[in-house]
C-alpha positions as MATLAB code, in Angstrom:
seq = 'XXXXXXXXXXXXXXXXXXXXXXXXXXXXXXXXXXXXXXXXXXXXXXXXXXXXXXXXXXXXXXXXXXXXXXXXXXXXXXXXXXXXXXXXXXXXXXXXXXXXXXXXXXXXXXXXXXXXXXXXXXXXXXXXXXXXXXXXXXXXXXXXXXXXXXXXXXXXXXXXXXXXXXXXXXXXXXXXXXXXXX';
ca = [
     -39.363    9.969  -27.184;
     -35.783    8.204  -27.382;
     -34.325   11.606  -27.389;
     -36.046   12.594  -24.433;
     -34.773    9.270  -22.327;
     -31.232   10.200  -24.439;
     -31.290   13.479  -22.358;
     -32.572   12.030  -18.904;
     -29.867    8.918  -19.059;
     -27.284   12.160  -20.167;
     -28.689   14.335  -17.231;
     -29.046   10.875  -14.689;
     -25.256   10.058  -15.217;
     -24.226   13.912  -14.948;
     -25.481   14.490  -11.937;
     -24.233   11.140  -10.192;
     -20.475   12.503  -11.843;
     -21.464   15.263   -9.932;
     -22.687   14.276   -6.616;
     -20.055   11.070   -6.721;
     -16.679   14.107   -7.217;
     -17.831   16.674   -4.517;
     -16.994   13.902   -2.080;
     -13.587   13.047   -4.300;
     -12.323   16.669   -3.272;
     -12.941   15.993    0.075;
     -10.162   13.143    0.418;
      -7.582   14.176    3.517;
      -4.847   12.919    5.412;
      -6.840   12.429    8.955;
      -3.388   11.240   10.759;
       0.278   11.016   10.327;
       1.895    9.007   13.174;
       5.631    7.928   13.272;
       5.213    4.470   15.250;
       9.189    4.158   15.458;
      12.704    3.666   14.622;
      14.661    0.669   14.229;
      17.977   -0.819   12.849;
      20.190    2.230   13.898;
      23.547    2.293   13.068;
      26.408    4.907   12.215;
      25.188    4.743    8.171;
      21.442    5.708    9.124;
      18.449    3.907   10.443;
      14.441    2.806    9.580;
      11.831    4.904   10.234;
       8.186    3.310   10.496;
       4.734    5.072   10.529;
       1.279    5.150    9.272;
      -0.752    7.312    7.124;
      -4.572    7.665    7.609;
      -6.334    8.768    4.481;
      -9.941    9.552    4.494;
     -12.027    8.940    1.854;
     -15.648   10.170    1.965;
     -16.283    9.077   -1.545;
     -18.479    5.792   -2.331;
     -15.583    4.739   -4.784;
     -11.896    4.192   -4.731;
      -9.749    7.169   -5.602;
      -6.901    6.565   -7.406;
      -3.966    7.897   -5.122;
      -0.958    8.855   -7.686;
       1.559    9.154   -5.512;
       2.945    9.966   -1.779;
       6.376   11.836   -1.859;
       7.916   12.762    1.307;
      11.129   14.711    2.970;
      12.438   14.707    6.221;
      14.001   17.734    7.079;
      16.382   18.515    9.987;
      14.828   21.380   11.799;
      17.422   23.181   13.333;
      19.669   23.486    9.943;
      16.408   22.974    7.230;
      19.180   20.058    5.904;
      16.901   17.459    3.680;
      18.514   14.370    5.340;
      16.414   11.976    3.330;
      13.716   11.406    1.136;
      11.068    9.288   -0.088;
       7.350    8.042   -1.975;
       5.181    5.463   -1.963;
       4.288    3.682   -4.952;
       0.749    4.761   -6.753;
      -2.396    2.668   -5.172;
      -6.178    2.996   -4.852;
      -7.401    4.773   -2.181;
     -10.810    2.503   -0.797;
     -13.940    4.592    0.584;
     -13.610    5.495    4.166;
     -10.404    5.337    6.049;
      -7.285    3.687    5.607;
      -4.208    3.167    6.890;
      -1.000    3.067    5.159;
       1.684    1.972    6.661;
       5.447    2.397    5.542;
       8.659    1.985    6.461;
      11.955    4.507    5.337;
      15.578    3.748    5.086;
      17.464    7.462    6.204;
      20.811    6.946    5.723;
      22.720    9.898    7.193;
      25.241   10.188    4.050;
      27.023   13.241    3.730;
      25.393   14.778    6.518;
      26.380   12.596    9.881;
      29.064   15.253   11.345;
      26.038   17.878   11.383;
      23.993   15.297   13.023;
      26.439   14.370   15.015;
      27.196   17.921   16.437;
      23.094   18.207   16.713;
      22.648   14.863   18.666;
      24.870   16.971   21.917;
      21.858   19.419   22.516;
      18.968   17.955   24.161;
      17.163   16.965   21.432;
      17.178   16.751   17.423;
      14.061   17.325   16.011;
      12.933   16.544   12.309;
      10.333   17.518   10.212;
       8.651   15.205    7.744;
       6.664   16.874    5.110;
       4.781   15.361    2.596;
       2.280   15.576   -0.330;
      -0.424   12.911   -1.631;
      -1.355   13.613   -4.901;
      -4.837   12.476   -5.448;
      -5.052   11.933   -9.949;
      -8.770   11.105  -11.196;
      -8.341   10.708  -15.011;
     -10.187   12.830  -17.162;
     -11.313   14.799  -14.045;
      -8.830   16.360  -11.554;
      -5.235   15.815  -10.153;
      -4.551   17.515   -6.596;
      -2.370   17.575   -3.680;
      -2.841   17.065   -0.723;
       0.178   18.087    2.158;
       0.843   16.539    5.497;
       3.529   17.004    8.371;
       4.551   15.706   11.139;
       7.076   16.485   13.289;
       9.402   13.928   15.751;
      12.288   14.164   17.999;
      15.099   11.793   16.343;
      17.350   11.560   19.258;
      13.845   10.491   22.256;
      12.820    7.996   19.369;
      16.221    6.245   18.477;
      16.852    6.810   22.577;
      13.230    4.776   22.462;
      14.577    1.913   20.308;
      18.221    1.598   21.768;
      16.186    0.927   25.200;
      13.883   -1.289   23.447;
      16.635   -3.211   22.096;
      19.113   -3.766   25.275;
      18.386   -6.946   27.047;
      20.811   -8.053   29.974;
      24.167   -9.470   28.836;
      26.778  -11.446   31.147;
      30.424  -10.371   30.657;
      30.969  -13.658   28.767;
      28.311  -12.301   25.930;
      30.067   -8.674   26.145;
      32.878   -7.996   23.323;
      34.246   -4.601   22.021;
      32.591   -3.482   18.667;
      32.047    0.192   18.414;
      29.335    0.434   15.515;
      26.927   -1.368   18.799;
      24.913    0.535   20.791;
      23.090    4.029   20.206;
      25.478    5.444   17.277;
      28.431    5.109   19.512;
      26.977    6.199   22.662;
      26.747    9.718   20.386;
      22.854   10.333   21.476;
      22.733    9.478   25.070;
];
């Protein structure tokens, strides 16, 4: 008799493994939104969006790790890149937010020449790697893609308020990199 309730407790907690990790597979990235730019200057600026993860699951999935790239498009340069630390992913769907320092490094002359044509798009590609111990470890990719120059354009006007002369002096890291993108 004990083996018998041995085997049903065995079969009981296999199948709710089962059942419980065809949902785990089914964790996605619903949305990837870039909500803005901010602090531009001639060494780079911050880029801010959200990541919505959907998790059908009835428990937390253990998200490893989001690693990202953001690629010029025209010239497939990698002007930056970045992760987010490991976290648990809660059932049902959440949103991540982040925020990236891209500093344009070596590569502000090509962006530069870019920011003359009418716009300078960017791709941002990225992978969240879902890791379930003992059970399964896979990725999960994401893109998005954004037009640099219409959202630092987007921030620059956010930014200017009136000035009087008497507020006005000469500095030429203010303004929209130098006036370079408008």
């Amino acid at each position: 008799m004990k083996i018998i309730v041995g085997i049903l407790v065995i079969v009981a907690i296999v199948a709710a493994v089962l059942f419980v990790s065809r949902d785990l597979e089914k964790v996605s990235v619903e949305r990837f939104e870039i909500t803005g730019v901010s602090d531009v200057s001639f060494s780079g600026f911050k880029l801010h969006g959200n990541l919505f993860i959907s998790n059908p699951s009835p428990i937390s999935v253990p998200v490893k790790s989001v690693n990202y790239d953001i690629i010029l498009k025209e010239t497939q340069l990698v002007v930056s890149s970045g992760a987010l630390p490991a976290f648990m992913l809660s059932p049902g769907t959440s949103e991540v937010p982040f925020t990236h320092d891209v500093s344009w490094g070596r590569y502000l002359n090509t962006v530069i020449r870019l920011a003359t044509q009418e716009h300078l798009y960017a791709t941002v590609n990225g992978t969240l790697r879902v890791d379930i111990p003992g059970a399964d470890q896979y990725d999960i990719p994401f893109s998005k893609d954004i037009d640099l120059k219409e959202a630092i354009a987007g921030q620059a006007a956010d930014d200017a308020a009136p000035v009087t002369a008497a507020e006005t002096t000469a500095s030429e890291d203010k303004g929209l990199l130098g006036g370079l993108l408008s």
